[in-house]
N, C-alpha and C positions, 0 to 999 in steps of 0.2 A: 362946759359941762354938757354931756347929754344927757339928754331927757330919759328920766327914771320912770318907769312902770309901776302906779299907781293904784290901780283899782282895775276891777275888772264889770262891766255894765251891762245889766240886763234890763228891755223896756218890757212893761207887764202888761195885760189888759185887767187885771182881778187881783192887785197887792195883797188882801188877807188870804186869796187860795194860795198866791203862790210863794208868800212867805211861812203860812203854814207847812209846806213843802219842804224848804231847806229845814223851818224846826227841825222838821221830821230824820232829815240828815244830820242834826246835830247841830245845827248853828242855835245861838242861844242871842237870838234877837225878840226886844222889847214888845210886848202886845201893843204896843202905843202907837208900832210904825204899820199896823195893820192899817188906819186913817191917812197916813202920808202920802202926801205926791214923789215924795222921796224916800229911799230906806238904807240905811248901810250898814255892813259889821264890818268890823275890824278884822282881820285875819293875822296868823302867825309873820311877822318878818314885817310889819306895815303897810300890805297891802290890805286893801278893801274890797269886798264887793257890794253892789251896788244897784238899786233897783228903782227905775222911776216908771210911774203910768203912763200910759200910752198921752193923755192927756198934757201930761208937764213936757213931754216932748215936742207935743202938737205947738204949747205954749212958745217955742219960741223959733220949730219949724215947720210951720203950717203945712207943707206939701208929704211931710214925714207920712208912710205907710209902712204899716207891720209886714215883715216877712215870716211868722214866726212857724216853724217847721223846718226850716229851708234846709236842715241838714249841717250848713258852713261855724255852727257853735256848739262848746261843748265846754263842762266844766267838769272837773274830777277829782272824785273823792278816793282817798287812798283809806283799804281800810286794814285791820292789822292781820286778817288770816284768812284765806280761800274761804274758810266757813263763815265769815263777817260776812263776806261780801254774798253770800249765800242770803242769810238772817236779813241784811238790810234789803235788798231786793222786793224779797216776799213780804217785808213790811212795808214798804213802801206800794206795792202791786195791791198787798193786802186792804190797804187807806184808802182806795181806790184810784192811784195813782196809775200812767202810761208806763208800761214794760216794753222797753221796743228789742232786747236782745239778754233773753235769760241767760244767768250765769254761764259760763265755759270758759275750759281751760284753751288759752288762747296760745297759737303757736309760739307767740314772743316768749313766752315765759310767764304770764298773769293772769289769773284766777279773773273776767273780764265780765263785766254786766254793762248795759245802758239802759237807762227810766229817759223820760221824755218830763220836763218841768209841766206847767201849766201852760206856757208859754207856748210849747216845743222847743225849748232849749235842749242839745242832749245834755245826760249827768250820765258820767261814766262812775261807776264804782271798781276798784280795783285791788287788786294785794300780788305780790313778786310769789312765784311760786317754788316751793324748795330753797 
C-alpha cells in the first residue's frame, strides 16, 4: 500500500493568534485548543490540518529553527464567487491581518488573492472565473 496523505502541518509561534486566523477563514475549531501544544481540524475527505508551537517541535527536535515567510507554503481556500474572494480578503486585511497580493483576476482563469498567516504561511483564497 502507499502511503496516503494525511494532514497537512503548520509550526506556529503564537496558537491563539494564529488559530484565530483560520476561525476567521471559517474553520470552526474549539477555543480550548488556543492553550495546546497541538491543534487540528478535521477537513472534508479525512484530511487534517494541523498546528503545533514552535515549542512541541523544539520538544523532540532541539536544532529545529523557524523559517517562517520563506515563501515555499501555501494553503488554499476556494471560495464560491470572485466577490467572496473579494469580502474575505478585506476581512481578513480589515482584523489586522498580512495582505501580501490583493484580489485580481489572474490570467489562469481565477478571481486570485494571497494573506500571509501569523506565521508567514501564504493562504491563497480563490474562485474559477466565468
Amino acid at each position: 500500500m502507499a502511503p496516503k496523505l494525511n494532514y497537512v502541518g503548520l509550526v506556529v509561534a503564537d496558537m491563539p493568534r494564529t488559530l484565530a486566523f483560520y476561525r476567521l477563514l471559517g474553520l470552526d475549531i474549539p477555543a480550548d485548543q488556543d492553550a495546546a501544544p497541538h491543534a487540528e481540524h478535521a477537513l472534508p475527505g479525512g484530511m487534517r490540518i494541523c498546528w503545533d508551537t514552535e515549542e512541541t517541535i523544539r520538544s523532540f527536535d532541539p536544532e529545529w529553527s523557524p523559517t517562517a515567510g520563506d515563501g515555499r507554503s501555501a494553503i488554499g481556500f476556494e471560495c464560491d464567487t470572485p466577490a467572496e474572494v473579494d469580502k474575505v480578503y478585506d476581512a481578513m486585511v480589515s482584523a489586522g491581518y498580512e495582505g501580501h497580493l490583493a484580489p485580481w483576476d489572474a490570467f489562469w482563469g481565477m478571481r486570485y488573492a494571497v494573506l500571509h498567516d501569523p506565521d508567514g504561511h501564504g493562504v491563497d483564497l480563490y474562485c474559477t472565473i466565468g
